[in-house]
C-alpha positions as CSV (number, residue, x, y, z in Angstrom):
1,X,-160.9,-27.6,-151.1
2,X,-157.6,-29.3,-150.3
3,X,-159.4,-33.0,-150.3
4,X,-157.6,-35.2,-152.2
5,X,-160.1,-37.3,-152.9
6,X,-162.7,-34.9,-154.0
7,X,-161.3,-33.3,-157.1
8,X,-163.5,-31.1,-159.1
9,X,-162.7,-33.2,-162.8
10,X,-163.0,-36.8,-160.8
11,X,-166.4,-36.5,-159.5
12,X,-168.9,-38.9,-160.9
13,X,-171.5,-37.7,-162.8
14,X,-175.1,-38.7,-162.5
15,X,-175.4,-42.4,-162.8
16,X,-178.2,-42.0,-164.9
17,X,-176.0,-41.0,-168.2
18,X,-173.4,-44.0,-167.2
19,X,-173.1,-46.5,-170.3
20,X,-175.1,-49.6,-169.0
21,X,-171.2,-51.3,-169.2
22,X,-170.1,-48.4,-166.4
23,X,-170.0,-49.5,-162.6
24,X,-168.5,-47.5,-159.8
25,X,-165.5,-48.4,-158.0
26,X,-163.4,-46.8,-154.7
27,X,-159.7,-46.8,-155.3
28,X,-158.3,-45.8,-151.9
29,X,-161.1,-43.5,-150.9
30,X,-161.0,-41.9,-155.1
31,X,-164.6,-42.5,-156.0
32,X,-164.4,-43.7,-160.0
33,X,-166.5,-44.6,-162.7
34,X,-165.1,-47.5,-163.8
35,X,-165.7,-48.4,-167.8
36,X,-163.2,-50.8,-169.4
37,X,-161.7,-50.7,-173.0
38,X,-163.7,-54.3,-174.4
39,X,-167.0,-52.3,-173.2
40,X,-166.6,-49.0,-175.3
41,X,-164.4,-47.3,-172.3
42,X,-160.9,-46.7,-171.3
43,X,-160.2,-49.0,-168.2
44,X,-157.9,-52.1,-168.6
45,X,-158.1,-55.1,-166.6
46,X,-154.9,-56.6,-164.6
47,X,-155.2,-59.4,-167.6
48,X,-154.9,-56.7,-170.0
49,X,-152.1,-55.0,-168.2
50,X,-150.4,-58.0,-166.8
51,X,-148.5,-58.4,-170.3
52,X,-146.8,-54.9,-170.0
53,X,-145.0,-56.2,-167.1
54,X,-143.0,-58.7,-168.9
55,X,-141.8,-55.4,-171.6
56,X,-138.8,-53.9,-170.4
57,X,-137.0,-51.4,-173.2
58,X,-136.0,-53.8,-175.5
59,X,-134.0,-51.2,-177.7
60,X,-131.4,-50.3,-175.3
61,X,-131.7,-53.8,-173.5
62,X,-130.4,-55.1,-176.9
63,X,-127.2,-52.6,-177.2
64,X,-126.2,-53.7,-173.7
65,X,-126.5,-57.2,-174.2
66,X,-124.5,-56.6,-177.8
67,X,-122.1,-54.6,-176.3
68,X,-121.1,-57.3,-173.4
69,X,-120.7,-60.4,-175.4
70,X,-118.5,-58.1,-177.1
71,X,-116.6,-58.0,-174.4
72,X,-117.0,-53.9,-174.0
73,X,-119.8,-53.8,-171.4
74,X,-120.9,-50.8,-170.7
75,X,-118.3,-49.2,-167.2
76,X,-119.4,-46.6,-164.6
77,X,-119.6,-43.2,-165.9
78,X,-119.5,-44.2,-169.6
79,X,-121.5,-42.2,-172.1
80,X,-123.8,-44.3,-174.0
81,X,-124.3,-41.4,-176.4
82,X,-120.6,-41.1,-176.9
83,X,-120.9,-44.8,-177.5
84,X,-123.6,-43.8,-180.8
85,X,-121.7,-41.1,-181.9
86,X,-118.5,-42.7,-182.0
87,X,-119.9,-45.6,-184.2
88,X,-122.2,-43.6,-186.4
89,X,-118.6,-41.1,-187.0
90,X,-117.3,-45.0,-187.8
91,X,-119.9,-46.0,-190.7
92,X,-119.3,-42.9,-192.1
93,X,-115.9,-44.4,-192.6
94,X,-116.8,-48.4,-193.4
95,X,-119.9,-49.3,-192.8
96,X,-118.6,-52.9,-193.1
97,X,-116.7,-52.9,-190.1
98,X,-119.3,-52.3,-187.6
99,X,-119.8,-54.8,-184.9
100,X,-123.3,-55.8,-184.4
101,X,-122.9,-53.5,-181.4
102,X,-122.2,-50.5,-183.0
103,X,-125.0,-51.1,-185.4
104,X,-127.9,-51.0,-183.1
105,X,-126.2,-47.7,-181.5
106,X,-125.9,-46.4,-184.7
107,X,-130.0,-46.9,-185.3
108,X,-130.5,-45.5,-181.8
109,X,-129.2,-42.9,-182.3
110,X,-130.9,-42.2,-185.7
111,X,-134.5,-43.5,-184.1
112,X,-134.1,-40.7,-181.9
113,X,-132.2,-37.8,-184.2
114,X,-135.5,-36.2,-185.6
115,X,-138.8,-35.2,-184.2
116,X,-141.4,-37.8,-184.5
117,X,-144.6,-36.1,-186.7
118,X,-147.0,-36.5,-183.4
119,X,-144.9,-33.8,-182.0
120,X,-145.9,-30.2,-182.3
121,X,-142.7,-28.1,-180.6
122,X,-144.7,-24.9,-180.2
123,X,-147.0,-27.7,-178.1
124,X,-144.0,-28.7,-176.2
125,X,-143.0,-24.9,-174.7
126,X,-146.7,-24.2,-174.0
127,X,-146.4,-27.4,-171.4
128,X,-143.0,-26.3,-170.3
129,X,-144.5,-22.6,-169.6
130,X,-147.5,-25.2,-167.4
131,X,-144.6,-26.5,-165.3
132,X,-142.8,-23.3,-164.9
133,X,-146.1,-21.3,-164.2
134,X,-146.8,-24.0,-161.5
135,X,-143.8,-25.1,-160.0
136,X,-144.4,-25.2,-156.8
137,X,-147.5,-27.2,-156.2
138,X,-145.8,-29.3,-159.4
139,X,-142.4,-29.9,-157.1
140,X,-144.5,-30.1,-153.9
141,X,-146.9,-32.6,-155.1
142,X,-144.3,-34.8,-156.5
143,X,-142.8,-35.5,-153.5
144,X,-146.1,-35.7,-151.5
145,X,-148.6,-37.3,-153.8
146,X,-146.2,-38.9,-156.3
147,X,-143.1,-40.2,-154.9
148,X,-143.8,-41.2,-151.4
149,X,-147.4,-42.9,-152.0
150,X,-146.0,-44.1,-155.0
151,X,-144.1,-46.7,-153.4
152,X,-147.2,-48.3,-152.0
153,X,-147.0,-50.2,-155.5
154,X,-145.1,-53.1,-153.9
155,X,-143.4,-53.9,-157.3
156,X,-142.3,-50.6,-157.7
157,X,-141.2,-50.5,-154.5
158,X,-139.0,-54.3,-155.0
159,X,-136.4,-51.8,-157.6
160,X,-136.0,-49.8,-155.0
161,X,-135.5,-52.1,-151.9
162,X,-133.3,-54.3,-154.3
163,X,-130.6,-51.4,-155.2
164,X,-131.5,-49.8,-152.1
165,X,-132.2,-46.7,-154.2
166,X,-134.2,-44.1,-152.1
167,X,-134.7,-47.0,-149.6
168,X,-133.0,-48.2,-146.8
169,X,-130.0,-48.6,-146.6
170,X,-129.4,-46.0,-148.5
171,X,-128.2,-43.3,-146.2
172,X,-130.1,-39.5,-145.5
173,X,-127.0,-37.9,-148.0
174,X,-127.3,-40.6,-150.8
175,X,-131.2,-40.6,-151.3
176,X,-130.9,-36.9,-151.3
177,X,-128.5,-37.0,-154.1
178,X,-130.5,-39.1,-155.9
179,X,-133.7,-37.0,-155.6
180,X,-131.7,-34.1,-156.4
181,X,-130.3,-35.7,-159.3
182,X,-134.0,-36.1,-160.2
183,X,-135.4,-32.2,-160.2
184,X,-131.8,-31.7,-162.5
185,X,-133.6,-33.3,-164.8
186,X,-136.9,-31.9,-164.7
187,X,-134.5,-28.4,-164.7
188,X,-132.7,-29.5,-167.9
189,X,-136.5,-30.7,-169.6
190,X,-138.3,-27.7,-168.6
191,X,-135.8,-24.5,-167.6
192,X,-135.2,-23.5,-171.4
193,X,-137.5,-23.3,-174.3
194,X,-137.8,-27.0,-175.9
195,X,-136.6,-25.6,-179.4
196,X,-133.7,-25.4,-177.7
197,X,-133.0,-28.3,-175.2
198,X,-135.8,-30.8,-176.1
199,X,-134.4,-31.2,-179.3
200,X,-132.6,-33.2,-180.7
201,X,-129.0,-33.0,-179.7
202,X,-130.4,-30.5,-177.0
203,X,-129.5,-31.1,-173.4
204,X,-132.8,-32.3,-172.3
205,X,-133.0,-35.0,-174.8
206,X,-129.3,-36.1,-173.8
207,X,-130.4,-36.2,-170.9
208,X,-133.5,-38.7,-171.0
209,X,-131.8,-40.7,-172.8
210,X,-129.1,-41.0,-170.0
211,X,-131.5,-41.8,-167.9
212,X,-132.8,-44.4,-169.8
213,X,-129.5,-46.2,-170.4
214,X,-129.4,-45.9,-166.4
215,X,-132.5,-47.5,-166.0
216,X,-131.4,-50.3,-168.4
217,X,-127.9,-50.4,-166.7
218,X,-130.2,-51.5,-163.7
219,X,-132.8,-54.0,-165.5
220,X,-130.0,-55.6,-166.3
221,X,-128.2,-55.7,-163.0
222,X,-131.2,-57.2,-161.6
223,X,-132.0,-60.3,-164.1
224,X,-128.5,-60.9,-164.0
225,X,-128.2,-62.1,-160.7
226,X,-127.9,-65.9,-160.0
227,X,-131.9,-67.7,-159.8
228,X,-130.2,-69.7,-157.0
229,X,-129.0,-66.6,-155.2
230,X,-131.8,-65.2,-152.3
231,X,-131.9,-61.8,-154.1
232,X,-132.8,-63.2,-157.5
233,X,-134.8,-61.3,-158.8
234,X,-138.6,-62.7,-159.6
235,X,-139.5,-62.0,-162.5
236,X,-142.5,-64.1,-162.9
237,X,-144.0,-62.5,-159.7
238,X,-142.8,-59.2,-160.4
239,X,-142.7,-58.5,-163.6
240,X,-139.1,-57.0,-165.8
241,X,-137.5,-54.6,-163.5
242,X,-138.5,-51.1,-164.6
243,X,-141.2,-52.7,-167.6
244,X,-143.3,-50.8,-169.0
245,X,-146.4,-50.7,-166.7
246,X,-143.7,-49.3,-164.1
247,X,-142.6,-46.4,-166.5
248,X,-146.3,-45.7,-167.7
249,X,-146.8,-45.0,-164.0
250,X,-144.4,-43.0,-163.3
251,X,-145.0,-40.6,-165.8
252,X,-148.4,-40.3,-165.3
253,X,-147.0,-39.3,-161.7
254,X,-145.0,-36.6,-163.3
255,X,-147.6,-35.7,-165.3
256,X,-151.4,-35.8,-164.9
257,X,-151.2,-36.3,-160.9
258,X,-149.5,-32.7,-160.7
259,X,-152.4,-31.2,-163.2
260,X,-154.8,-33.1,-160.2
261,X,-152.5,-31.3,-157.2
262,X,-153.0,-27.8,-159.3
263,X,-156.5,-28.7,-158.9
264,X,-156.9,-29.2,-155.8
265,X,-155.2,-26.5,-154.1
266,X,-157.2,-24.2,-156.5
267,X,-160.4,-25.5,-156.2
268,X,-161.2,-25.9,-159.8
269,X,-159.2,-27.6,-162.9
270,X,-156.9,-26.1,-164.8
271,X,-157.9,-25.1,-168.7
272,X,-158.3,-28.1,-171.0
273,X,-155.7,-26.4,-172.9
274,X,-152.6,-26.2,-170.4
275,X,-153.3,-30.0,-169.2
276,X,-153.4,-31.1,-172.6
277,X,-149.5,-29.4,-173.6
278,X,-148.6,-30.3,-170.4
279,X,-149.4,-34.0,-171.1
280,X,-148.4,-33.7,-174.2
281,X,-144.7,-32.9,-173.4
282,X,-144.7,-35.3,-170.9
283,X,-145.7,-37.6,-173.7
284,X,-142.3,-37.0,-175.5
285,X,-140.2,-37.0,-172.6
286,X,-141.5,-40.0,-172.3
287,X,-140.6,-41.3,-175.6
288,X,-137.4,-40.6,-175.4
289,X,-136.9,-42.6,-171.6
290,X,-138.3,-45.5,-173.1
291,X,-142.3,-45.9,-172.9
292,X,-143.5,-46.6,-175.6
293,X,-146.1,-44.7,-177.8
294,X,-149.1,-45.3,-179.8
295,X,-149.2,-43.9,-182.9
296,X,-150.4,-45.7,-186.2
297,X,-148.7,-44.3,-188.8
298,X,-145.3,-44.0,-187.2
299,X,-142.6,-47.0,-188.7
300,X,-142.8,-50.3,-186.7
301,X,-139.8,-51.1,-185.1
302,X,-137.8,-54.3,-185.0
303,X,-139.4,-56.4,-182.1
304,X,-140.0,-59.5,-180.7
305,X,-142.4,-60.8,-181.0
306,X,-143.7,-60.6,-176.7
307,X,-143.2,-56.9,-177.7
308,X,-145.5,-56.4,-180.2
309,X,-148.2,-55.1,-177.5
310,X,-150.0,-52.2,-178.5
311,X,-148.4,-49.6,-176.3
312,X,-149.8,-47.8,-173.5
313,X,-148.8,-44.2,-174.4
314,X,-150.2,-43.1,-170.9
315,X,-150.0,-39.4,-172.3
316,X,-150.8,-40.1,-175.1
317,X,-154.8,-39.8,-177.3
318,X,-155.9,-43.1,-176.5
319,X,-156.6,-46.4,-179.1
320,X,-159.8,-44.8,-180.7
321,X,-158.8,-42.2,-183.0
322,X,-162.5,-41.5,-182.9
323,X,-162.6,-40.5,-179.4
324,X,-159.1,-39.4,-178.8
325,X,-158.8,-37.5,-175.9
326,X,-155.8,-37.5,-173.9
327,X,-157.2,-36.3,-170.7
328,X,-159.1,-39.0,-170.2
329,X,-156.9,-42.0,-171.3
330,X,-154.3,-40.4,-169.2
331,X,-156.8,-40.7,-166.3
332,X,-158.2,-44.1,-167.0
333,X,-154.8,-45.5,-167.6
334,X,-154.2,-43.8,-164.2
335,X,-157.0,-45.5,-162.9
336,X,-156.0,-48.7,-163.8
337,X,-152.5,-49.5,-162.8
338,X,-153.7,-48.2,-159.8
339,X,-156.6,-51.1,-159.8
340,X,-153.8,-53.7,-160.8
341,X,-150.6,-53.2,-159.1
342,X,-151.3,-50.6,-155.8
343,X,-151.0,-52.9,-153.1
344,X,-148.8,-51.1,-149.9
345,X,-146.9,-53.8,-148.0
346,X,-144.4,-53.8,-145.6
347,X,-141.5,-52.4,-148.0
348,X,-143.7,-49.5,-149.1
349,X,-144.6,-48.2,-145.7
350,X,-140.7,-48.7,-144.5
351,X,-139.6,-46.5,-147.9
352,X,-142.3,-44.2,-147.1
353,X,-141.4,-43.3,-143.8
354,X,-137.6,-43.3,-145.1
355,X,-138.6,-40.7,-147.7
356,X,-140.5,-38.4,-145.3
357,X,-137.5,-38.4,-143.2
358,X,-134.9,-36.8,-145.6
359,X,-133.9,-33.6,-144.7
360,X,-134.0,-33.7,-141.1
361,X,-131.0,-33.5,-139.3
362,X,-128.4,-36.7,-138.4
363,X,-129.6,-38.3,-135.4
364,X,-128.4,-40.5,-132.7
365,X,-128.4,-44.0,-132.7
366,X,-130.8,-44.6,-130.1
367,X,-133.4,-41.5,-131.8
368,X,-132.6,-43.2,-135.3
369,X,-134.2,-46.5,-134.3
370,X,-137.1,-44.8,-132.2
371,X,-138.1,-43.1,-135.6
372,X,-138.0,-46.3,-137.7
373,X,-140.4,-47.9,-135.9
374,X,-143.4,-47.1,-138.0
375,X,-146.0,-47.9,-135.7
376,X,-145.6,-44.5,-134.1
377,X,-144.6,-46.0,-130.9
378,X,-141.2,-44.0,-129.3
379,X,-138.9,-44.8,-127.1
380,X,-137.2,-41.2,-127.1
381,X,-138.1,-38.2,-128.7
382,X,-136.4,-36.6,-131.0
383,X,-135.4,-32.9,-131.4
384,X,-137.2,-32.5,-134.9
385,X,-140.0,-35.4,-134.4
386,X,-142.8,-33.1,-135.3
387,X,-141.0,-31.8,-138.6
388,X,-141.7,-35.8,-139.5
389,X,-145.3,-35.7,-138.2
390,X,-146.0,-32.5,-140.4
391,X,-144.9,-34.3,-143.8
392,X,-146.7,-37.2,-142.7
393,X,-149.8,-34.9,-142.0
394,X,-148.7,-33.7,-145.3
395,X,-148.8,-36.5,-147.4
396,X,-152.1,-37.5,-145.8
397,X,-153.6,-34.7,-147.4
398,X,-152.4,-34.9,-150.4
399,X,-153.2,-38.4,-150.7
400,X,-156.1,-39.0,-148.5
401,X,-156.6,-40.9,-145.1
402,X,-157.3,-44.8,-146.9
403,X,-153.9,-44.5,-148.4
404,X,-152.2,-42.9,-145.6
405,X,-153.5,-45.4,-143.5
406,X,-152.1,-48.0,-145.6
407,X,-148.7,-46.4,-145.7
408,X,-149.4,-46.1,-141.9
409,X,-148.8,-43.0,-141.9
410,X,-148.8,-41.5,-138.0
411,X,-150.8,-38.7,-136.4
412,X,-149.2,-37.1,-133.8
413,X,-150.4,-38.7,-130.1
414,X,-150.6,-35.0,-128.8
415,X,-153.9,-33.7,-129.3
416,X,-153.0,-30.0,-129.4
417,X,-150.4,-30.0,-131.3
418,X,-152.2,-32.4,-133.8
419,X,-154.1,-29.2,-134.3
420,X,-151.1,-27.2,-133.9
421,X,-149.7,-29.0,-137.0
422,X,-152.8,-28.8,-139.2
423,X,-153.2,-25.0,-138.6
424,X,-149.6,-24.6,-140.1
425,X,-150.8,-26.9,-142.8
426,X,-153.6,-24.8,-143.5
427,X,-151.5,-21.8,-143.7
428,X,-149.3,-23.7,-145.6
429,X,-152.1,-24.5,-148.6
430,X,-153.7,-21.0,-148.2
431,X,-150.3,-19.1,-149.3
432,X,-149.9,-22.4,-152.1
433,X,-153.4,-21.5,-153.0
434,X,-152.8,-17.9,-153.5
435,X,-149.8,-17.9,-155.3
436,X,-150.8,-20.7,-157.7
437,X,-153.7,-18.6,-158.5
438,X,-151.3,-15.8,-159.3
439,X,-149.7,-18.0,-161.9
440,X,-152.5,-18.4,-163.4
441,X,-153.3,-17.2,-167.7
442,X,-155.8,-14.3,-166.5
443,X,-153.2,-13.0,-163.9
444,X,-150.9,-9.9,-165.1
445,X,-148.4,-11.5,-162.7
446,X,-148.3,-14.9,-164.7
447,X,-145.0,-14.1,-166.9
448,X,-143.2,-12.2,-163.6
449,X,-144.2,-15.6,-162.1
450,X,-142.3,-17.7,-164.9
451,X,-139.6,-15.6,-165.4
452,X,-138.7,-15.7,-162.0
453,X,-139.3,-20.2,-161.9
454,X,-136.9,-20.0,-165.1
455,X,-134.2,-17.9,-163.8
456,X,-133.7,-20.1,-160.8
457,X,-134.6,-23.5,-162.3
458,X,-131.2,-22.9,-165.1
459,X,-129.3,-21.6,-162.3
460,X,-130.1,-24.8,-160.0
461,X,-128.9,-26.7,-163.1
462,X,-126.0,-25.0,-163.0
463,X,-125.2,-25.4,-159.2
464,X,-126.4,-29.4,-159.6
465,X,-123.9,-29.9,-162.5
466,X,-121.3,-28.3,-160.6
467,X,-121.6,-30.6,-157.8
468,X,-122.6,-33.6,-159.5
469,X,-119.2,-33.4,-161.5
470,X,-117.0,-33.4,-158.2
471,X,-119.6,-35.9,-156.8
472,X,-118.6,-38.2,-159.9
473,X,-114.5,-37.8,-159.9
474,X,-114.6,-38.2,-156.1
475,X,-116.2,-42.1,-156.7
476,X,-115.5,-42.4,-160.5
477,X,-111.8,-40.8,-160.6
478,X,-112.8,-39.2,-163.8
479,X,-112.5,-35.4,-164.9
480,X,-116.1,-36.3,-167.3
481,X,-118.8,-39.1,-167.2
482,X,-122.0,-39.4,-167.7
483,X,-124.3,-37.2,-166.1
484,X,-126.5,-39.9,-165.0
485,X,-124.6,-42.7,-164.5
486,X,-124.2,-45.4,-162.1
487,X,-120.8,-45.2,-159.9
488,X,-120.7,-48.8,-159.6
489,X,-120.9,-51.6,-162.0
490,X,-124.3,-53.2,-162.0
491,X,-124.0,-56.5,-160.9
492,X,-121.8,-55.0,-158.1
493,X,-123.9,-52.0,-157.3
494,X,-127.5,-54.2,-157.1
């Protein structure tokens, strides 16, 4: 128990009923039977996804690129929703007089005003009741085995270190806005039933699709900048900002890499049943931020024609409606991205080390610069240094010692309290284990349990949008604005 590399679901089986096609693989200490797609499995190669990194979210891309040769680009705070509404209210009146603009807002908005037919909403509130249930080791494995070792994707990573969102220089305060800003939304997606706020019009769907007009307010930032400027951005080495390999793994993250942290604090998998809603609502939240889904029967859209790519749908059944199984394509697409694009380098371990610093309290100069110096080497202590050295001890677990390595990831030099540190950490997954257990179907606490989640998670909402709205009129000047907007025009802001 508590190895992250030695989960229950992953371990091989005997090689013996491998497909002849099958070979084994290590990804970062993760043993994995590796079987690609062309061979009767699920693996892609990096040829296969390499093509994914050239698709951005060519829907919304379109409207912003409409609405600035226009000449009404999109400001700070503006709602791109109000945007929709205001021209759909407009071809209600004369169709004829929309600009080309207010066309494609008017489709977006229809495209995403009824429930596709893959979605099932009963499906949808049995995930959200997984999330509630297991909030915790959900919110503590996002920061620990999601977030922070997710930027030792070096392209990933390049977003960040190029806005300097969650990176440095971003200060302490700002990043932890911004992760704040992020468990709103997972409040507003999963803190009331989805019949209610997944839906559409509901506040969950608004706010996805805020979030995806902020992440194309930022693709486009990026490509905009000069090609003779030394913060171009490369595209050809890099990919699209925010494309869709990018998006597909950072809802897996969200998704099937919390059902593998449930997992291993508890020893055993959770049922078939909660990690297929649970994927599956992560599946439509999905959707509506911008990855695209595979589903046959659903209406092509207008793309071009580098778009046409059968999509990823990373929650989604798979290609072979013959063997659809989400569980597995989820993993396998998993699997692969992490083959293809996981490569720490210097950027990722300095936005590592930033990350696992947030929280602790403002330093002096000369104790700031001792802790940036990520090969554990100090010139002073500081007050709090072994709060830093318990995340990092943290993180190790959750991700396991190759990729903690990578993200050089320090050990305290003090051999007692080394062990010091990993008897709290013990402690600490002991009471995780135990009430995570108490979550779970079986237990008569299990409703007490997610009563209690969903009575705090609406009230954090309503504390975040409190602040968040003075946040916003103290840099926007504005009474209303987005609720997920950037303060600061893009091309100024990146």
């Amino acid at each position: 128990m508590y190895s992250a590399t030695n989960i229950p679901s992953l371990r091989l089986p005997p090689e013996h009923t491998w497909s002849p096609y099958a070979r084994r693989r290590v990804l970062f200490g993760q043993p994995v039977m590796w079987h690609e797609y062309d061979q009767g499995g699920r693996h892609l190669t990096p040829a296969q996804l390499a093509p994914y990194r050239q698709q951005g979210d060519e829907e919304i891309d379109n409207i912003l690129d409409l609405l600035h040769r226009e000449g009404n680009a999109i400001r700070p705070g503006q709602d791109i929703l109000v945007l929709a509404e205001q021209a759909l209210e407009k071809s209600h009146q004369s169709e004829g007089t929309l600009s080309a603009a207010e066309r494609a807002l008017k489709q977006f908005y229809h495209n995403y005003s009824c429930l596709p037919e893959w979605v099932d909403v009963d499906q949808l509130q049995r995930g959200q009741q997984v999330f509630l249930a297991y909030s915790p080791i959900i919110g503590i494995s996002l920061y620990y085995r999601s977030l922070v070792p997710g930027f030792s994707i070096s392209k990933i990573a390049a977003v960040l270190s190029s806005t300097g969102y969650l990176a440095p220089p971003a200060s302490r305060e700002s990043v932890q806005e911004r992760l704040i800003d992020t468990g709103a939304f997972l409040a507003e997606c999963f803190g009331n039933p989805a019949s209610v706020t997944l839906v559409p019009n509901g506040a969950a769907w608004k706010a996805a699709l805020h979030v995806r007009a902020l992440h194309a307010k930022v693709r486009r930032g990026l490509l905009q900048r000069p090609t003779s400027s030394q913060r171009a951005w490369k595209t050809a080495e890099l990919g699209v900002p925010i494309n869709q390999e990018d998006m597909a793994a950072t809802l897996l993250a969200f998704s099937a890499n919390s059902l593998v942290a449930c997992e291993m604090v508890l020893g055993f998998a959770l049922s078939r049943q909660e990690r297929e809603d649970y994927l599956a609502t992560w599946r439509y939240i999905g959707w509506l931020l911008g990855v695209h889904v595979y589903y046959p029967t659903e209406a092509p859209r207008k793309l071009s024609k580098a778009h046409r790519l059968r999509p990823l749908d990373p929650c989604g059944p798979g290609w072979n409606p013959k063997r659809a199984d989400r569980i597995e394509h989820s993993t396998a697409i998993f699997e692969s991205i992490v083959a293809h694009i996981m490569d720490p380098d210097a950027s990722s371990v300095k936005i590592a080390h930033h990350l696992l610093r947030i929280g602790r309290k403002k330093m002096k100069e000369g104790e700031e610069e001792s802790m940036n110096n990520v090969d554990g080497v100090k010139k002073k202590h500081s007050s709090d240094e072994l709060w830093f050295y318990f995340r990092c001890l943290q993180c190790r677990r959750f991700v396991g010692n190759a990729l903690a390595d990578a993200l050089r990831l320090p050990v305290h030099p003090i051999w007692w309290r080394r062990w010091l540190l990993w008897g709290f950490s013990t402690t600490y997954f002991v009471l995780l284990t135990l009430y995570t257990a108490a979550a779970l179907p079986w237990s008569p606490l299990r409703e007490t349990i997610i009563r209690f989640h969903q009575k705090h998670t609406r009230q954090f909402v309503v504390d975040w949008q409190d602040s968040h709205a003075k946040r916003m009129q103290a840099k926007l000047g504005v009474t209303h604005s987005c609720p997920f907007a950037m303060v600061a025009p893009p091309q100024h802001s990146l």
